[in-house]
C-alpha positions in Angstrom: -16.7 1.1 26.8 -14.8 -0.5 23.8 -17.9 -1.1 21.7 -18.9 2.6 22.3 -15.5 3.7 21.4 -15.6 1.3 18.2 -18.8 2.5 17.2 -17.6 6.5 17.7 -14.5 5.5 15.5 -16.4 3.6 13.0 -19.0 6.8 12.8 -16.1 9.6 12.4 -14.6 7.9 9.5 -17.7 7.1 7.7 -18.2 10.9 8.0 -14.4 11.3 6.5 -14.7 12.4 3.0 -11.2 11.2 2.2 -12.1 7.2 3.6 -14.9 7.3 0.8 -12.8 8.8 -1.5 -10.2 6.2 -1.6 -13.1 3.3 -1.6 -14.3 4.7 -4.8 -11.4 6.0 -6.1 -10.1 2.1 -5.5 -13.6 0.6 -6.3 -14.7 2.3 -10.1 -11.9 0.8 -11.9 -12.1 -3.1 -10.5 -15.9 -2.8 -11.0 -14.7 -1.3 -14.8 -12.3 -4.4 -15.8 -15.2 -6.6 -14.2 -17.8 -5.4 -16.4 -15.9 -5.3 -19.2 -14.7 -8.7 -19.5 -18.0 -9.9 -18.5 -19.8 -7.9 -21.3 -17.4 -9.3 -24.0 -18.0 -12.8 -22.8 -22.1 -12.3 -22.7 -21.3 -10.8 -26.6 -19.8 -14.2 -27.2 -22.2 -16.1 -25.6 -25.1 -14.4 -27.7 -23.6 -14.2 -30.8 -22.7 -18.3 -30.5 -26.4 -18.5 -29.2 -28.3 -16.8 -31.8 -25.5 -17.9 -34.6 -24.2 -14.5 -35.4 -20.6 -16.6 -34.6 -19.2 -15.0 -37.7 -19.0 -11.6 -35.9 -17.7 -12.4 -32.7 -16.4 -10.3 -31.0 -16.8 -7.5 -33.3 -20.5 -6.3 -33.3 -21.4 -5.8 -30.0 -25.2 -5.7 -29.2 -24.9 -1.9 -27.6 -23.0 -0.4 -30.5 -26.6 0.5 -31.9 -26.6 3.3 -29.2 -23.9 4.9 -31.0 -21.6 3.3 -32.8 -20.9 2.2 -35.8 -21.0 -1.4 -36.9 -17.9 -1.6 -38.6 -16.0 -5.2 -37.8 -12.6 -4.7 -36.0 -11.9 -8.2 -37.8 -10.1 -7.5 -41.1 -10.7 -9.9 -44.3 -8.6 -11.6 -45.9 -7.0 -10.0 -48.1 -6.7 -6.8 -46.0 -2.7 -6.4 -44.9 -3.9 -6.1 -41.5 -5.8 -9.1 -41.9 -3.9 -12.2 -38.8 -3.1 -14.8 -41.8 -2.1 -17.5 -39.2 -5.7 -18.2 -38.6 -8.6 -17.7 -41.0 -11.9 -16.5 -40.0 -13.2 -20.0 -40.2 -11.0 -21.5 -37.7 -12.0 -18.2 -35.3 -16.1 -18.9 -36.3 -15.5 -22.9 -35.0 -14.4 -21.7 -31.5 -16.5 -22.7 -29.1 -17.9 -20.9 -25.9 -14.5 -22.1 -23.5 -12.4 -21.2 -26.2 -13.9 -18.1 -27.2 -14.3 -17.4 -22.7 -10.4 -18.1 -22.5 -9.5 -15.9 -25.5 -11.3 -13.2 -24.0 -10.2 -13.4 -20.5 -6.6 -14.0 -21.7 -6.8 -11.1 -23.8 -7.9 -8.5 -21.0 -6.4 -10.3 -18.0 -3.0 -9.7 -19.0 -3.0 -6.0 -20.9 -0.5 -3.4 -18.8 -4.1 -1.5 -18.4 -5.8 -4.2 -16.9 -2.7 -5.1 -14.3 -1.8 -1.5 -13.8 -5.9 -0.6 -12.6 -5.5 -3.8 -10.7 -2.8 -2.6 -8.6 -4.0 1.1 -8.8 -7.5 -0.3 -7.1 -5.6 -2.9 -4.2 -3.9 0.2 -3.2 -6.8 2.7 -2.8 -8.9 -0.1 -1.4 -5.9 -1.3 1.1 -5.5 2.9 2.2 -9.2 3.2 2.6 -9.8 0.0 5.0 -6.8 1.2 6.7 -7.7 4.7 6.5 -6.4 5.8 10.3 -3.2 4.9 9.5 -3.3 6.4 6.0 0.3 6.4 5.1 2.4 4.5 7.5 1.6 0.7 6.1 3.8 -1.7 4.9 2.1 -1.2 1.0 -0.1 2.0 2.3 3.1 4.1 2.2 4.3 7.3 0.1 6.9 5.4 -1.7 4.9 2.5 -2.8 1.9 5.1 -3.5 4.8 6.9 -5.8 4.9 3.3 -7.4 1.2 2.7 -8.3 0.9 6.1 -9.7 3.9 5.9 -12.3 2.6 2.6 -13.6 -1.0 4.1 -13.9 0.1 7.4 -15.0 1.7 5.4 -18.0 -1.5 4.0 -19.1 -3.5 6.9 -18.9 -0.6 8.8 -21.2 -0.1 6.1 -23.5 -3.9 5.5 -24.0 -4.9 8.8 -24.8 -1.8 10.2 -26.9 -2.7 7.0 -29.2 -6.7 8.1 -29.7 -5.5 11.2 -30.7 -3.2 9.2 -33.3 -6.0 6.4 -34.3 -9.1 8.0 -33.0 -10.5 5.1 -32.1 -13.5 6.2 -30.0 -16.0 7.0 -33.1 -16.0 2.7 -33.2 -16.6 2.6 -29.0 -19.4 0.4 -27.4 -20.7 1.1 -23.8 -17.5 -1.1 -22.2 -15.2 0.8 -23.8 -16.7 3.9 -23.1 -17.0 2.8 -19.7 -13.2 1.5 -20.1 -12.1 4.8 -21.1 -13.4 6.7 -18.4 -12.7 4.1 -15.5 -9.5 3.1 -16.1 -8.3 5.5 -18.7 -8.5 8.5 -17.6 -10.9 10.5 -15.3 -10.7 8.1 -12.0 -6.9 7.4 -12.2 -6.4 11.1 -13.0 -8.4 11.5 -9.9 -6.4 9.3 -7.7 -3.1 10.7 -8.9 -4.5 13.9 -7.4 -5.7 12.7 -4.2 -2.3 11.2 -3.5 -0.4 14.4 -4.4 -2.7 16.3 -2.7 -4.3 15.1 0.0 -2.4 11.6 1.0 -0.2 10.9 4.1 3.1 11.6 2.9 4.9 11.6 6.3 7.2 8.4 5.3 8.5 9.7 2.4 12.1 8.7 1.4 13.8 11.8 0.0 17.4 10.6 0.2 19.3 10.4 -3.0 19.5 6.9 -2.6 16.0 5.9 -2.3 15.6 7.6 -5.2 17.6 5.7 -7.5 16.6 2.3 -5.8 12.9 3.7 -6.3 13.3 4.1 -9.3 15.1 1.1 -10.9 12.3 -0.9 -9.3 9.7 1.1 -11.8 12.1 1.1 -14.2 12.3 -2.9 -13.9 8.9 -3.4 -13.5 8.2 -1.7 -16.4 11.0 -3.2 -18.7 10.3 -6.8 -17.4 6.6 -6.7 -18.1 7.2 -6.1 -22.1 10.4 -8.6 -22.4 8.3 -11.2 -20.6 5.5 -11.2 -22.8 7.8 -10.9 -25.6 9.7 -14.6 -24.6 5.7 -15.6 -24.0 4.8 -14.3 -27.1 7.8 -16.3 -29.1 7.6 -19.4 -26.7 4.0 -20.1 -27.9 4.2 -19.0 -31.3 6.7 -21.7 -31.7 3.9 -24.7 -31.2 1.5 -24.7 -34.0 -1.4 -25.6 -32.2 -1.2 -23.2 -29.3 -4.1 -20.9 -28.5 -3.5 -17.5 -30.2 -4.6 -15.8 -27.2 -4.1 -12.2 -28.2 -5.7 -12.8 -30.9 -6.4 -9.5 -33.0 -3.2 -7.6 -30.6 -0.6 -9.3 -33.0 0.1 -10.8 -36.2 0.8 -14.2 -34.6 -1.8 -14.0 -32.1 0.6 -14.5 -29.5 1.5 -11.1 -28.4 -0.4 -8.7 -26.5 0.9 -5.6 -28.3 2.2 -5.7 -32.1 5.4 -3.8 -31.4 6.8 -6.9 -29.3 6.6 -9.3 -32.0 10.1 -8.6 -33.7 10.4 -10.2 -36.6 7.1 -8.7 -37.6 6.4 -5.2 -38.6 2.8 -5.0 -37.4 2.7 -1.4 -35.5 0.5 0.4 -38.1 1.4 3.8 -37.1 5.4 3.0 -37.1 5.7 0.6 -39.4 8.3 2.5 -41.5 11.0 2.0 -38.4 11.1 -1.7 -38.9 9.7 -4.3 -36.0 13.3 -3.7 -34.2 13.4 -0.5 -33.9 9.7 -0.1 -33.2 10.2 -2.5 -30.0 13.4 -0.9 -28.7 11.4 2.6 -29.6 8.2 2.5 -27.8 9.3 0.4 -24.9 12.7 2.1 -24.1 12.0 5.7 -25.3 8.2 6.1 -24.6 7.4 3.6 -21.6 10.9 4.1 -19.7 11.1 7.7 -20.9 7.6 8.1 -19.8 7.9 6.0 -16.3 11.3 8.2 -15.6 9.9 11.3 -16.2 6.5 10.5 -14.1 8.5 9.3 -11.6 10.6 12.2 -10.3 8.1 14.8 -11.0 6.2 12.3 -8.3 8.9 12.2 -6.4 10.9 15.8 -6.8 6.9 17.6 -6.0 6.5 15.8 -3.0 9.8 16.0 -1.2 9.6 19.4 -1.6 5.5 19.1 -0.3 7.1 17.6 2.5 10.3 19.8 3.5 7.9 22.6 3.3 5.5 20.7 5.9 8.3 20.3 8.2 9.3 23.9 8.0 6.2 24.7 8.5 5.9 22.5 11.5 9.0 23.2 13.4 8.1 27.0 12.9 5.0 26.4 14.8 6.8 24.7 17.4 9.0 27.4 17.6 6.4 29.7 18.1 4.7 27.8 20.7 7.7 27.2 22.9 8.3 31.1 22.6 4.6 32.1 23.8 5.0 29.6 26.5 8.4 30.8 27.7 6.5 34.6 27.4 3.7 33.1 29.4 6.2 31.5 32.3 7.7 35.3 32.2 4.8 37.0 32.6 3.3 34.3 35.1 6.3 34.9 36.9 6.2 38.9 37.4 2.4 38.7 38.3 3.4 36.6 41.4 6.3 39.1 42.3 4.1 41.9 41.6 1.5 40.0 44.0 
């Protein structure tokens, strides 16, 4: 009986639309960071191979579909140009070197992390799909969470192509970058959640609002001062790997804006390296993560008062037809 049972279970959520959903909603964006890292390594790999070392990682083999072959590398001499290390030192790297750079580089972006948590939660709802809702991580509040962090990426990535327009240089991983992680499928699972997720354990008190959202706040806050103390910690040690390489002028910092003393954000240079920091991480990514936050939170609880409205209305209704029905049941028989 239990394996017929399992098997009837196991069928009526494979035929769930919303179980698939959340697999490849959760799914597209791992396989996305995946393929990406793994494409810039092979572009290492055959560039060290066939002695094109001089390019890496700017000319990647699939930009012929497309793209143009403009290097990403500035030369010396350019102002953007990373004057703590000359191209030479960057040609000598070899394979491990040029395998750590690259993971180091992606593995730690707010993109990367943020799609990384994005997918563990759309995964973790799917293989728990029949208690969609009422987990310990597969919950309303900590779905409220994921989707301010990603929501941040998605707005942040694409207001700065419309600044840098960046995508006439793509290749095929960032295309497939863009799309992934960027944009369609996180803007996909943001509406899933709002509109079709389990929102039954919501917390809607005032209080679990401002604890909610301190946590996002913090989250959000800590990830940029940490990689700031990272980014000053290594730069102090002459020989440390400049693992963000082309992100910073030091090579030590995975965003320009966090280096402080150096005025390296292009497109804000004229507010100082100060100001840029305190700028873009306390007006645009707290501003940002505040303002996604309670429309998350504000739409939902009213999503859910409504539900309950709606719900005790029904109940109403029902225990009024079945008080009619006793009343009526009741006459018949004294009528009989």
């Amino acid at each position: 009986m239990n394996k017929i049972s399992d098997q009837q279970s196991s069928q009526k959520l494979f035929k769930d639309w919303k179980f698939w959903a959340k697999l490849w909603i959760g799914i597209l964006p791992l396989f996305s960071v995946i393929f990406f890292i793994s494409f810039r390594i092979w572009v290492a790999a055959q560039n060290l191979k066939h002695g094109n070392s001089a390019e890496w990682p700017v000319i990647d083999a699939l930009t012929k579909m497309g793209g143009t072959q403009e290097s990403k590398w500035k030369l010396p001499g350019d102002p953007l140009f990373n004057p703590r290390y000359n191209l030479q030192k960057i040609i000598e790297w070899n394979l491990t070197q040029r395998v750590g750079y690259t993971l180091a580089r992606n593995l730690f972006l707010y993109t990367t992390l943020s799609n990384l948590l994005f997918s563990y939660f759309f995964i973790n709802s799917a293989i728990f799909h029949k208690n969609e809702g009422r987990g310990k991580i597969d919950n309303p509040n900590f779905g409220i969470f994921v989707m301010t962090i990603i929501s941040i990426t998605c707005f942040t990535y694409l207001g700065s192509l419309i600044v840098t327009d960046d995508t006439k240089n793509y290749d095929l991983a960032q295309w497939i970058s863009l799309f992934l992680e960027h944009s369609v499928v996180p803007i996909i699972g943001v509406v899933y959640f709002i509109y079709f997720y389990n929102h039954g354990k919501l917390n809607i008190t005032k209080a679990s609002f401002i604890k909610e959202w301190l946590i996002v706040t913090t989250v959000v806050f800590s990830y940029f001062v940490l990689f700031t103390i990272i980014g000053f910690i290594c730069r102090s040690f002459d020989n440390a790997f400049p693992w963000a390489l082309e992100m910073s002028t030091s090579g030590y910092f995975p965003y320009g804006f966090l280096e402080l003393d150096q005025s390296t954000a292009a497109y804000t240079s004229w507010m100082g390296p100060t100001l840029q920091f305190f700028s873009i991480v306390f007006i645009l990514m707290i501003g940002t993560s505040t303002a996604f936050f309670f429309g998350f939170k504000i739409f939902l609880k009213s999503q859910v008062i409504q539900f309950d409205e709606t719900q005790k209305n029904q109940n109403l209704c029902s225990i009024v037809a079945l008080k009619a029905q006793k009343k009526l049941d009741v006459k018949e028989e004294q009528d009989s």
